[in-house]
N, C-alpha and C positions, 0 to 999 in steps of 0.2 A: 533270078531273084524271085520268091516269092512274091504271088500276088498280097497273103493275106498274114502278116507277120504280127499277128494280134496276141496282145499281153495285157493284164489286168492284172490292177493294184487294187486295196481295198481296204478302209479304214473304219471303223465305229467313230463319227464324229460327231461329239454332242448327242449321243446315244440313234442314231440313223446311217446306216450304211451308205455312205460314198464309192463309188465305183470309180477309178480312173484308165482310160482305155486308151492304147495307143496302139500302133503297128497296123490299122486296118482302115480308117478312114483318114483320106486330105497327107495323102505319105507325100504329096509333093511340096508341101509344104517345108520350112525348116521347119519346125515343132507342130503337132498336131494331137488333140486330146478329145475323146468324150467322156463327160463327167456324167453321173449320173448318179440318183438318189430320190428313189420312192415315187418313181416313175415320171420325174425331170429329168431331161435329157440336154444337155449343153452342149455342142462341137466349138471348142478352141482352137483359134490356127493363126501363127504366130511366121513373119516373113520379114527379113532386113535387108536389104538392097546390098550388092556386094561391089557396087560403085558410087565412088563420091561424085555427089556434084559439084562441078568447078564455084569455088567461093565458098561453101558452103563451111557455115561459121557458129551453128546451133544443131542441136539434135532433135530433128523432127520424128515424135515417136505421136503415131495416131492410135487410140483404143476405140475400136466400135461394136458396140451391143446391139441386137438386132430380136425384137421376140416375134419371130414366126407364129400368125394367128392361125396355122393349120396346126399346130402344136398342142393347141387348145381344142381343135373341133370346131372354130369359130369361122366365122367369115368379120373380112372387119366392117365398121358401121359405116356409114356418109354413101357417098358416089365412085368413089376411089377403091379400089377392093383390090388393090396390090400394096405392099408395105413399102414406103416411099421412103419421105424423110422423117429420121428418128424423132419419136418424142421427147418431151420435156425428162419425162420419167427415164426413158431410155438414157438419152445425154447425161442425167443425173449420174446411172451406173455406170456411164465408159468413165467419168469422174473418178470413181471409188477407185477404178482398177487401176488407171495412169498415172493416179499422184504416186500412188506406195512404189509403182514400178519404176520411174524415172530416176532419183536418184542411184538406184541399184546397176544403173547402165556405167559405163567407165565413161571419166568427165569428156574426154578426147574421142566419145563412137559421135557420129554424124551421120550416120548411114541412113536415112529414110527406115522408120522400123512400121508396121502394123499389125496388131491383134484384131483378129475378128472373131465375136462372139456371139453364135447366133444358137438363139434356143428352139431345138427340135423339137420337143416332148415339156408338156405342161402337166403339172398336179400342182395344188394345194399344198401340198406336207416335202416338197419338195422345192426350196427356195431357187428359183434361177438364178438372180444376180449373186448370192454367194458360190454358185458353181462354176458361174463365169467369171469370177474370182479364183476359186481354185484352178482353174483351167487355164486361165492365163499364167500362171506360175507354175505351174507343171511344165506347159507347152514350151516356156522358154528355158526352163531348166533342163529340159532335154533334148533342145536344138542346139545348133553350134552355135548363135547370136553369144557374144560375150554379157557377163553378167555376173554381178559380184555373188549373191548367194542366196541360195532357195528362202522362197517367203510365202507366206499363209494368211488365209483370211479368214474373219470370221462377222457374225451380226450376233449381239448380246443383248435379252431381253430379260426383263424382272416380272414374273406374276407371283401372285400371291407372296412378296417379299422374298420369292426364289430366283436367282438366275439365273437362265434359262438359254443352253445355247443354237441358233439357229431354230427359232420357234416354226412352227405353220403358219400357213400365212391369218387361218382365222383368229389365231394366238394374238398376234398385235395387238390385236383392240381389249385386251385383258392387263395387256403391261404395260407401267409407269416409264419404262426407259427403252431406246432403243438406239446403240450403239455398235458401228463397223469400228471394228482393228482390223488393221496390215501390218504384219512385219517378220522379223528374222528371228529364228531362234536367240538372239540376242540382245534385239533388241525391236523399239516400236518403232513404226514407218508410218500410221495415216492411222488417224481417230478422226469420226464424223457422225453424230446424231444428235438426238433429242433428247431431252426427259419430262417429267411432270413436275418441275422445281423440285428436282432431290439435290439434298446434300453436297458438298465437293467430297467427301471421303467416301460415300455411297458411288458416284459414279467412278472414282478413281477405282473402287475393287471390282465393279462390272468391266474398267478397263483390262484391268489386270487378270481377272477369272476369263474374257476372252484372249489376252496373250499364251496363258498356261494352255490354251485350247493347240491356237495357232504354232506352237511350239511343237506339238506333236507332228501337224500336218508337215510341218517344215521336217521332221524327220524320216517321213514317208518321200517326199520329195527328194531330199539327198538318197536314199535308194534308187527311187527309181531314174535319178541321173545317174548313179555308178550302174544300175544294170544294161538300160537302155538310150544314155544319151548319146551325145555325140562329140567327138573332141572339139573344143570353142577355137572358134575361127581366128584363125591373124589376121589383123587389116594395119593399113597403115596410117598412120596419125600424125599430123602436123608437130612437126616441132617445134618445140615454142620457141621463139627468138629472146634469148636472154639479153643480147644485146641490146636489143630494142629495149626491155623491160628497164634494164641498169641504167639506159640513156635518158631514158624518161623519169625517174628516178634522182638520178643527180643532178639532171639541169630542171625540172620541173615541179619537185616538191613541193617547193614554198608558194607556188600559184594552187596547189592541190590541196594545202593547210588550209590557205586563204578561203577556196570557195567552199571546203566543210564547215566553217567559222558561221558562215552564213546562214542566218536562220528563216530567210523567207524562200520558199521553193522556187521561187521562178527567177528568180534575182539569183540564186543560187544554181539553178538549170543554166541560165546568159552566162555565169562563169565560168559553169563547165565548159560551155560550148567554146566562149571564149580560147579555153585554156586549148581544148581537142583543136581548133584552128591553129592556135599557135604550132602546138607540136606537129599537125601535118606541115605546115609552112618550113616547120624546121627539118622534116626530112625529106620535104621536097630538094632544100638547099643543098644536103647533103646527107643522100641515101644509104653510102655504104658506114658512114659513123651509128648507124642505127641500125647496123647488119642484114639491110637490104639491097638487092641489085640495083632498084629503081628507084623511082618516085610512083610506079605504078599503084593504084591502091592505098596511097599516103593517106586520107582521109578515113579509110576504114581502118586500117594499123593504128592511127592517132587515137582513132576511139577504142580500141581494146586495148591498147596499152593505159592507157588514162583511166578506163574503168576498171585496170589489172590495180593502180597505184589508189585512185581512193577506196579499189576494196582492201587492200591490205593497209593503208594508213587508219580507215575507219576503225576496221576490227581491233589494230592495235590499241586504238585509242578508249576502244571501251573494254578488254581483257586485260590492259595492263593499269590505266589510268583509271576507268569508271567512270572514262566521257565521252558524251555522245555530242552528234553535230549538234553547230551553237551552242554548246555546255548543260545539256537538259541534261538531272539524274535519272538515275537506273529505272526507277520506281517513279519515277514524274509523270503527271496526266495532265497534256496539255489545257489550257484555256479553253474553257467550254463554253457556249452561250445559247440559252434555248427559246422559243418562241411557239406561240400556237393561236390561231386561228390568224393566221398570214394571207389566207385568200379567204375572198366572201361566200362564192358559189357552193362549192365542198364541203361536203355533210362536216370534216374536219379536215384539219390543216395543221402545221408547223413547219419550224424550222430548226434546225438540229445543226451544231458548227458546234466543233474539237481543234482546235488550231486551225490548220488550211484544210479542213477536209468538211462537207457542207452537205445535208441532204435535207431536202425537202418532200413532205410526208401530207399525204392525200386520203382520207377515210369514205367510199360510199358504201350505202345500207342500203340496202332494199329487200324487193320478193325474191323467190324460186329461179325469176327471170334470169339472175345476174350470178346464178350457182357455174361452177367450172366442170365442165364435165370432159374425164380421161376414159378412153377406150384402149384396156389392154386386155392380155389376155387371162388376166386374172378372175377380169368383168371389168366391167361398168360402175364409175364411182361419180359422186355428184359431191364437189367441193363447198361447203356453205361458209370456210375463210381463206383466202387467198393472196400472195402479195408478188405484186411485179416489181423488178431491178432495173433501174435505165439507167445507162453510162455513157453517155454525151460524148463526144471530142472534147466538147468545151471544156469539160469540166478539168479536163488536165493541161487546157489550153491548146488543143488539137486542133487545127484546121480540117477537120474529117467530119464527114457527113453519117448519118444514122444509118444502117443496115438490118436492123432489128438487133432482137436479142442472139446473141451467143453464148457458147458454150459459159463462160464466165461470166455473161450475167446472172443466165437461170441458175450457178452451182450457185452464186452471192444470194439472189433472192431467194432461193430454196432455203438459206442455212439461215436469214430474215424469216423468214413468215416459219419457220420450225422452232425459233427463239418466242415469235412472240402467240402462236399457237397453244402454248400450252398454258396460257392464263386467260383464253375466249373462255366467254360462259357456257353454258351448256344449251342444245338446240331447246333444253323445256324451258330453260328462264329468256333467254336471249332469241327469238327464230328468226334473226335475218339472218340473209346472203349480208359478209362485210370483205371488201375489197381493199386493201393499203396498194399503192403505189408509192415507191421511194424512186424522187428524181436526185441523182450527183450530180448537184452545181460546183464541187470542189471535190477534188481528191488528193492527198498526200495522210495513206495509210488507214487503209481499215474504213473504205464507204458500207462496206456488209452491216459491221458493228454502227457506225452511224445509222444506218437503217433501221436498224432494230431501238435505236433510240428515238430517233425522227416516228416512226410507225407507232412505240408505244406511247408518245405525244399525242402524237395526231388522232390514234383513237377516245385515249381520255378528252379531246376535247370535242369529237363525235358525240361523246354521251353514252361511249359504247362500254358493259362494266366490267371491264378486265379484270382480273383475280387481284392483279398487281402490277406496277410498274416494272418495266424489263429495260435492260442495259447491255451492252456489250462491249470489250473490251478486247485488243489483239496483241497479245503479248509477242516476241524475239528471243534470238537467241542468237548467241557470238561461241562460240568454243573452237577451241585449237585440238582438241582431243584430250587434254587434260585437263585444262582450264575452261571453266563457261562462267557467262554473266546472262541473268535473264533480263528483259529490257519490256518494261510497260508501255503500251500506246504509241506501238511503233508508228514510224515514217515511210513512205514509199521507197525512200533510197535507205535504210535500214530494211526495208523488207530482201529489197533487190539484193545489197551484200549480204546477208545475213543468213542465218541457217536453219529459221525455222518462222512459221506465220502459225500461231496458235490462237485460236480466237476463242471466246468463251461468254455463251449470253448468259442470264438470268435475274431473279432476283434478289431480295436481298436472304431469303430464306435459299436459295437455290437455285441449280441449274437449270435450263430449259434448254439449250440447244451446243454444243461443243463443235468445235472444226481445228483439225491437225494440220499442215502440211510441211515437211521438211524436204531439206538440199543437200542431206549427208546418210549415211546410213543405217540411221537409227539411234532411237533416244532409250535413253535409261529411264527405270519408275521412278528414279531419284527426284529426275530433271525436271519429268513433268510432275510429279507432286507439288516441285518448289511452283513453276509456273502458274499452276491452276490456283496456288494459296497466294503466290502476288497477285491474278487478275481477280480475284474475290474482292482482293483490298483496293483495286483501281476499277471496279466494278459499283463497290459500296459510294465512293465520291464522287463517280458518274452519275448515280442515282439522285444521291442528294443536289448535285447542279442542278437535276432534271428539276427538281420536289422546288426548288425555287419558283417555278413558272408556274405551275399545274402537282397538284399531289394525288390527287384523287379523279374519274371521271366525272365527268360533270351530270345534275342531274338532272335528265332528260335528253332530247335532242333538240337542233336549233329550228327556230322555224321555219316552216316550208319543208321539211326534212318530212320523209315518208315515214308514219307509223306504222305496226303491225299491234293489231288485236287481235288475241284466237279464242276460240270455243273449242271444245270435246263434244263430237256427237258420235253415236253409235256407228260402226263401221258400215251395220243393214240398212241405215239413212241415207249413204253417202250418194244412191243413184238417186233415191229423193227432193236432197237438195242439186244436186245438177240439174235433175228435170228430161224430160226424154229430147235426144238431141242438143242440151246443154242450156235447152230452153229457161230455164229457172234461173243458174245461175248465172246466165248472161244479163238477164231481165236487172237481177239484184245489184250487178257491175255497172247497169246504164244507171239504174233509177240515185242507186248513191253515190256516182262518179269514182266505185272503188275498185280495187282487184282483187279477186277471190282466188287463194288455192287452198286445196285439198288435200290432204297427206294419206299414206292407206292406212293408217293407227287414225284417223278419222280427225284430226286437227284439222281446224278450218283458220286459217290466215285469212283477215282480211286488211289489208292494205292500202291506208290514206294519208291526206297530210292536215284533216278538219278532225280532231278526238270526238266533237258530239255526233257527226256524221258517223264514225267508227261506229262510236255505243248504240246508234238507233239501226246500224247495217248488223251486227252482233246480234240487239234484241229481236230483232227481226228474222235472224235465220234460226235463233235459240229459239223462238217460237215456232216456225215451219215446220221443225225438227219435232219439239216439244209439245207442242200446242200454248195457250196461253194458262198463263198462272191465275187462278182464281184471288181476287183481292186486289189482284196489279191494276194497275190505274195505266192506260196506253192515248197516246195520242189516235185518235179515228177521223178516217177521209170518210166524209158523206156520201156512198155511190148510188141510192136511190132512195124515194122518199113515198112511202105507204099508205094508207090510211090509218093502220093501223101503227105504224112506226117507222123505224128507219133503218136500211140494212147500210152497216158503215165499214169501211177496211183497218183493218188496227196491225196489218201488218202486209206487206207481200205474199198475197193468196191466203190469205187467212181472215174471214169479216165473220160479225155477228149481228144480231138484231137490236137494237137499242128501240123498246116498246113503248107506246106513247104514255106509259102510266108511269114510264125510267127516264123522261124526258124533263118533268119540271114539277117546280111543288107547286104549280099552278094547274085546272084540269086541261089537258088540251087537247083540243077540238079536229083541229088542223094540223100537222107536224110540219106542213111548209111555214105554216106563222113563225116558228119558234126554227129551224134550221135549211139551208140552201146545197141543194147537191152540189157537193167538190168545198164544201168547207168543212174545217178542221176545228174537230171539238176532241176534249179531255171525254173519256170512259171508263167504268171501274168496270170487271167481271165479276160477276155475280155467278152465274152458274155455268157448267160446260154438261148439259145430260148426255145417254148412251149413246146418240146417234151421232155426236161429236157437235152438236148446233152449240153456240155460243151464247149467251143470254147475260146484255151488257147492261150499262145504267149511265145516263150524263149527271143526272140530279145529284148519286151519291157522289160527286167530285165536286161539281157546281152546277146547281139548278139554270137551267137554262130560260132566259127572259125572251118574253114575246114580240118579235123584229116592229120596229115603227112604221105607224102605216099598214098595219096586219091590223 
């Protein structure tokens, strides 16, 4: 066999050369790909276990992203200078790649599968995570892993009211929207982005104009499996016991009516459990009426048959009837109830409850301190809004202890803080770091979309002045293949049976953040049209629940809460005011108890929680900078006493003379009679000559009287 069986594909995508390379790297793999494009280099390599694990009753499929900082030229930052464990941002992409891929597996593989995606070669004009997308759908379409049918991906940007496919990376920060598709020549698999609250019929044809993309890609893919794939593997597959299912069925319905009937989740969980005890009890009795050998395993049997029987009584109930558990319609938006400043400490607060689903929402504000900062190899970015997801045990009644965040939190808080991102003000009106935390004290369906309700509470009652209030809502889906019902404000056990989690933030003018995920093989533009035009409408009545508590941000912040005041000084000041060795601006941070930063556009933040302190630490540095204004009237420390007059401080490193004849409309003799070194009198400026001396006056403010006892 050759060592080097190398073949190359090649597409114009989005007007940018794609390269897809097989036959010469990672040939031991089942499928193996380097993608490349404008000098990004990807290696995809794609591996399924060809033995089952005993029991094994789910399909563990893992995707993992990897961006290699020698790809860049880079060495990575901190202490650690080997690539460990993936970042946030990393996690985010194996995300993108695994939803659209999972359902395309046949419902019966089980096999342990892994994609790894690690990026060799870095440029700018060359998106990695879009190639580690196409790479993973190449790599398995031309490995023997079973798999229903080539899929394509794309990222969809709008500049200048253009759209735009697969921009550069400097491109982003020019466009209003930015949206992933995955799917099949026939249909869609995974939408996921943002926008700048455009439209639903604007972001529906950026969905659309990225499909028409991915449609291509999927037709280079079916090539290059008829030239070089490999015949798909046979495994063998658990047969399902009809038996079992039939027996469960007829003797067990009417407990399985009963517990969907039930409208409170946990009261409704005890029934299930209830019902699964009964039915293993009953095949313990008698195993072979349930077309088992044994009673071995009764307990795990009981549960997949019970959850085989309320998934198909569920669905029937909503495709043929147009009822869902406890009789809620189609289009119903549970009982909402909202709250806001619920703790004291917390620059802001709320509380955010949709039927049984609860999140609690935390707002702090500060300086540069509390910025987020990611190290990839794109560079270095400094976050000034960010939001954290935490999902308890508790919150779904779990006896399980915290672990940190997982993969499923950061994709929840990611598609949270990208909802309510695009209504923060801009860093000239607004320049804090703002931080939301959404804690799940409850979950049954959609804590993401609470989030984003809870967060945009909780900021309006910050004082923080968002554009607008933000909402989210998580639509479903039921279909047999010909018939569907779309379902508003799903439930957790409607998401579990069901065929699709669509979720949709924004606000009342528009979107700001969308998420896809489906359990079948792909959705029509029909479908999702209708969907995104119902969660608008259960979007718009989420809204107005909100608008009951809070409509507006509040004006200001609450007390104690840190302020920011800034100046503009020239950028050739800026070693000026630090001072050699930071001397100056440290000086300026003791004397007014505040925090000074610096930006390289020359903004000066200064940061406290006293406003008249602010304004004299401001005036103070606008004069260092500036010198003082002639006419301005300033408070002056007495630092020595002359005969002729008195040299006074009227600012941090900045004093002038105040002459015995600017002292009082009295004549005076003595300048100790009339003032005391280290007290504080009012000054006007009167002149500033060429040599920069100061030449002040107390009299033109108020005449200074002669101390008692002088």
């Amino acid at each position: 066999m050759a060592l080097n069986n190398k073949k190359e594909y090649k597409i114009n995508y989005g007007g940018k050369e794609v390269t897809i390379e097989t036959g010469r790297l990672a040939k031991q793999s089942d499928g193996a790909v380097l993608v490349s494009c404008n000098g990004t280099q990807v290696l995809v390599a794609v591996n399924s276990a060809r033995e089952l694990k005993d029991g094994q009753d789910f399909f563990p499929l893992l995707v993992e992203y990897q961006e290699k900082f020698y790809a860049a030229g880079k060495f990575l930052g901190g202490f650690i200078k080997r690539e460990n464990r993936p970042s946030t941002a990393e996690i985010l992409a194996c995300r993108l790649i695994d939803r659209p891929l999972r359902p395309m597996f046949p419902s019966d593989y089980m096999f342990d599968t892994v994609v790894t995606c690690s990026v060799l070669s870095y440029s700018e004009t060359g998106d990695p995570e879009v190639l580690a997308g196409l790479g993973a759908f190449a790599a398995i379409a031309i490995s023997d892993i079973p798999f229903a049918a080539p899929l394509g991906s794309a990222k969809v940007g709008r500049i200048d009211g253009k759209l735009v496919l697969n921009p550069d990376h400097a491109d982003w920060a020019k466009s209003d929207l930015e949206i992933v598709i995955a799917g099949s020549k026939d249909a869609i698999l995974m939408v996921e982005g943002e926008a700048h609250i455009v439209p639903e019929k604007e972001v529906l044809e950026a969905i659309n104009f990225g499909h028409d993309h991915v449609k291509e890609f999927c037709e280079l893919v079916a090539k290059m499996q008829k030239e070089v794939g490999k015949a798909k593997r046979t495994y063998v597959s658990a047969e399902a016991n009809t038996t079992l299912s039939k027996k469960v069925n007829t003797d067990f319905s009417a407990a399985a009516r009963a517990a969907l009937s039930i409208n409170d989740k946990m009261e409704r969980q005890d029934a299930v459990r209830n019902l699964n005890k009964k039915v293993a009890e009953a095949i313990k009795a008698d195993p072979a009426a349930f077309g088992l050998k044994d009673d071995k395993g009764a307990s795990k049997e009981a549960y997949k048959a019970v959850d085989g029987l309320l998934y198909d009584m569920m669905r029937a109930d909503i495709l043929n009837e147009g009822k869902r558990i406890a009789g809620r319609k189609l289009d119903e938006v549970r009982k909402i109830e909202t709250e806001v400043s619920v703790l004291q400490a917390p620059h802001g607060s709320s509380l955010f409850t949709r039927g049984e689903t609860q999140v609690m929402a935390t707002v702090t504000v500060g300086g540069s301190v509390g910025d987020q900062m990611a190290d990839r190899i794109s560079g270095l970015t400094y976050d000034k809004f960010y939001l954290h997801y935490n999902f308890p045990g508790f919150s779904v009644g779990e006896a399980k202890g915290s672990r940190g965040a997982g993969r499923r939190e950061l994709g929840h808080g990611n598609l949270a803080e990208r909802a309510l991102k695009a209504v923060m003000p801009s860093q000239e009106t607004f320049s804090y770091t703002t931080r939301v935390v959404c804690e799940v004290l409850e979950s049954n369906g959609s804590s993401s979309m609470g989030s984003v309700c809870s967060g945009s509470l909780a900021l309006m009652d910050a004082g923080v002045p968002i554009k607008a209030p933000v909402a989210g809502i998580a639509m479903g889906l039921v279909t047999d293949g010909g018939k569907y019902k779309v379902l508003t404000d799903i439930l957790g056990d409607e998401d579990h049976l069901g065929d699709l989690d669509f979720k949709v933030a924004g606000t009342k003018d528009g979107v700001t953040a969308i998420q896809m995920d489906i359990k079948i093989t792909g959705l029509t533009r029909e479908i999702i049209a209708e969907a995104i035009a119902q969660a608008h409408k259960g979007r718009l009545h989420i809204l107005g629940e909100m608008e009951k508590t809070i409509k507006t941000p509040r004006e200001g912040f609450k007390p104690g809460v840190p302020t920011i005041m800034t100046v503009m000084i020239p950028t050739d000041k800026i070693g000026a005011l630090i001072g050699p060795g930071g001397k100056n601006i440290k000086k300026l941070q003791e004397e007014f108890k505040v925090t000074i930063e610096i930006t390289e556009e020359g903004m000066v933040k200064v940061l406290g929680s006293d406003m008249e302190v602010l304004k004299t630490a401001i005036s103070t540095i606008n004069m260092q900078i500036n010198g003082p204004e002639i006419g301005s009237v300033y408070d002056a420390r007495v630092d020595s006493i002359k005969e002729y007059g008195a040299f006074v401080d009227i600012g941090s490193g900045v004093s002038g003379l105040v002459h015995v004849s600017e002292m009082s409309d009295d004549r005076v003799q003595n300048p100790a009679d009339y003032i005391s070194e280290g007290e504080t009198i009012k000054v006007k400026v009167l002149e500033i000559d060429k040599m920069g001396r100061i030449k002040l006056s107390a009299k033109a403010v108020a005449s200074l009287k002669k101390k008692e006892g002088k």
